[in-house]
Structure formats: C-alpha cells, structure tokens
N, C-alpha and C positions, 0 to 999 in steps of 0.2 A: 568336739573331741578329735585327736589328732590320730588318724591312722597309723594303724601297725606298722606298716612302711615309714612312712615318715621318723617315727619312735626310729626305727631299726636304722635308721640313715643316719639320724642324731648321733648315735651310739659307735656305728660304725666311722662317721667322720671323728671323733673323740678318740679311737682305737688305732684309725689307721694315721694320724697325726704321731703318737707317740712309736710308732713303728717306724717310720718314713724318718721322723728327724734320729733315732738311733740307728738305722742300720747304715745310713747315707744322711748327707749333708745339703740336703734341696735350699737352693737359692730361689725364692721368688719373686719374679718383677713384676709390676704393673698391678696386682693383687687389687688397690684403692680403685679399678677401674670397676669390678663388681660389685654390682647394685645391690643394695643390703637388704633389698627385698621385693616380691612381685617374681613371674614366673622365667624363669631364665635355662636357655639352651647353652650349654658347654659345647665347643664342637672341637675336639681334641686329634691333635694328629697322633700318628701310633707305628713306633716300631718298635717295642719292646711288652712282653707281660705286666712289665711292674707301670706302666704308663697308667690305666686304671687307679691301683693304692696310689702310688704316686700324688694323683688329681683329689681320690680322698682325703688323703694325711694335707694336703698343702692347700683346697682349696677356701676362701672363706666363709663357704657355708655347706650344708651337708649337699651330698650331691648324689643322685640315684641314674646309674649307669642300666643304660641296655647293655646286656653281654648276650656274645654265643652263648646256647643255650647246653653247648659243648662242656662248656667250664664248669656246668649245676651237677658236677658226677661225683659218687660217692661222698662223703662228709663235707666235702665244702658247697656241695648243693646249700644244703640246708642253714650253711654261715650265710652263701650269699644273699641267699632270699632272710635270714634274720635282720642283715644290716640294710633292708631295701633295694638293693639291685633285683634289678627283671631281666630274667633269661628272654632270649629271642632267637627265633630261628628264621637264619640266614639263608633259607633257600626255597621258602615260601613265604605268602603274606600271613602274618602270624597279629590274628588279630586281638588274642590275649593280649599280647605285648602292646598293640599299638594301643588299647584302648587304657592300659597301667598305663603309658607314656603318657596318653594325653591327658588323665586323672594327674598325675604330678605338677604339670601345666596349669592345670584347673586350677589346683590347690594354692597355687603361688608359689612352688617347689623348685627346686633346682632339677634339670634334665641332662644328663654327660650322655655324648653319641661320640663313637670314632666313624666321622662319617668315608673314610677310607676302607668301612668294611673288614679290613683286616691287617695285618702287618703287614707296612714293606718300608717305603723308604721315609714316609712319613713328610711327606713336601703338600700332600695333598694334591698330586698329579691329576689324580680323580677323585670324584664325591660324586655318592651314590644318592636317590632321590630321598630316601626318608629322611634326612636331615631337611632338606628342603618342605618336603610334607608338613614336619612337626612345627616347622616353623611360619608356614601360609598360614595354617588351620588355628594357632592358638595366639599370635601377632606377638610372640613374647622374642626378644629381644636374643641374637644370638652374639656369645661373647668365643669371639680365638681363643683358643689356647696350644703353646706351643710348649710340647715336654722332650726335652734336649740332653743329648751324656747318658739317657740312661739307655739304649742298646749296649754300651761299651762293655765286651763279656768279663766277669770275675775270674780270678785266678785262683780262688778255693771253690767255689760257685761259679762256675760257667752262664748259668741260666740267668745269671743276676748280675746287675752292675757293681764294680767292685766297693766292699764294704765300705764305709766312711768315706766313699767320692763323690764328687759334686753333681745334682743333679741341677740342673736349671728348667724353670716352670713359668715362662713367661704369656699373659693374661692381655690380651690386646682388648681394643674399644670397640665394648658392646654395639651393632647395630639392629635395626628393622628391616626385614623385606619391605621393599614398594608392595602393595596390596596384601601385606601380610593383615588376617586376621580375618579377610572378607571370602568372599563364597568363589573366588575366581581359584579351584586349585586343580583345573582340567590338565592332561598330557603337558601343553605346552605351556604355561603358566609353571608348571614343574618345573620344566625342563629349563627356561631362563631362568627361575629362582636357582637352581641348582648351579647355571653355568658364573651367575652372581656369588654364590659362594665360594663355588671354585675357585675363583681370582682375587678375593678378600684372603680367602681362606691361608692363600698360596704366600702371597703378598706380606701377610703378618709373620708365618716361618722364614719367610727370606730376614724380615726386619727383627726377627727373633733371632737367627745365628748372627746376621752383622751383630745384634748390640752382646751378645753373648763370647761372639768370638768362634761357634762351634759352627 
C-alpha cells in the first residue's frame, strides 16, 4: 500500500508542474541523468523561495522536500504536509523529521535537501552535515541540482521571478559516497562526507552557469 505521503507527493509533483511551466518558462538540462527508480537524494542549491516548487513542477519524479518547519504556518501548513513535504526544525535534532527522511529513503522515494540550510548565494560555499548523514546511512545515490534565474526580483511581484522568464534547472551526475550505506557514520566520517560534497556539490554550479550562461 502506498503511503499518504507518497500519494501526496504524486499529486503535488502533478500540480506544481502545471504552475511552474505557466507562471515562468523553466528550461531543464540533464533531467535523463535521474534514475527512474530506487531511493535518491536531490541536493539543490537555494537562493530563492520558488527554488523548492521550482524542483517539484520540473523534477522527473515526485520529490518530498525537508523544509523549515517555519513555512507549515497558517493554511499552507496543512497543503504542504498534503502534498508530502516534512517540515523540520532547523535549530535542533528534530528527529520526527529525520526519521520521515529516512522512511522516504527506505521506500525507494525521492529526498530534496537545500543542504545550504538556507538562502543565500547558492554556490554551495557550505553544506551542513545532514545531507551528508542522509546520505552515509541509506547509500542511496546523491544527484546535483542547480536552480539558476530564479532570484531575479519581479516587477509586478518582487517576491518572484519575473512572470514568463526563464528559469534554468540543471540536474548533474548522480553519485555515492565511499562507505555510504555502512555503520561508519561517527563525527569524522561526517565530516569528509560532507567536505566531499561540498566540492562536487560547488563544482556542478560552477558547470551549471558556464553551460547556462548565468
């Protein structure tokens, strides 16, 4: 039987598809690099709100996002837990969340993380360890993803990239951590998974603006 979540990520990738290609014009590259199935880490850079729908509306499979747990307020609480995302809080070990996370994992699900924690320039200057975590403990495969153009503020809309402009959503080449999946995931075992990501991570946005131009 397919969990509630799961259902609600279906639904939500279906929904935030038809938003994303009407309000803006998302160009996706490298998309055929994502495995069509089995459990997969999105690890998405992030300087804008819409970067999240964004990843929904244009990824190729549904995709169940950690968010601040900031975002679950008033009425779109209750949308975002409809369409599968997991609120998380960002200032303690919230182990609700990790254990949704790792259940996604389990299931053969898709997992989106801004492992930057939170907006800013989106280069992936740093990456925080729970991307690194999610990725020892479950050996499932992390794919880049670089979401580019959309900070650019609107001129009816501030808050939003301007209507019908180009977003670029480029999907680099899934890989593994060395010892992902086994029992090594003490302090320092973190700590080089992490500094490994960091520099794939970084690496792919550099190769995501040359090929884009942005």
């Amino acid at each position: 039987m397919t969990p509630p979540g799961a259902r609600g990520a279906v639904a939500g990738h279906r929904l935030a598809r038809g938003v994303i290609h009407t309000a803006w014009r998302p160009r996706v590259l490298g998309a055929w690099r994502t495995p069509p199935a089995g459990p997969l880490i999105l690890a998405v850079n992030h300087t804008h709100n819409v970067d999240g729908p964004v990843l929904l509306g244009t990824a190729p499979r549904p995709v169940r996002f950690l968010i601040k747990r900031e975002a679950f307020v008033g009425p779109l609480g209750p949308f975002l837990r409809g369409i599968g995302q997991i609120g998380v809080d960002r200032e303690a070990t919230d182990l609700a969340a990790v254990r949704a996370a790792n259940g996604v994992l389990e299931r053969g699900e898709v997992l989106g993380i801004f492992p930057e924690g939170t907006r800013g320039r989106g280069d992936f200057a740093a990456v925080r360890a729970g991307l690194a975590y999610f990725a020892l403990r479950s050996g499932a495969p992390v794919q880049p993803v670089a979401v580019l153009g959309g900070d650019r503020p609107g001129r009816l809309l501030r808050p939003l990239p301007p209507l019908r402009s180009r977003v670029d959503v480029v999907f680099g080449e899934p890989f593994t951590l060395e010892g992902a999946g086994g029992s090594r995931r003490g302090r320092a075992a973190l700590d080089r998974a992490s500094a490994e990501l960091q520099a794939r991570l970084a690496d792919h946005v550099r190769r995501a603006r040359r090929a884009t131009d942005r």
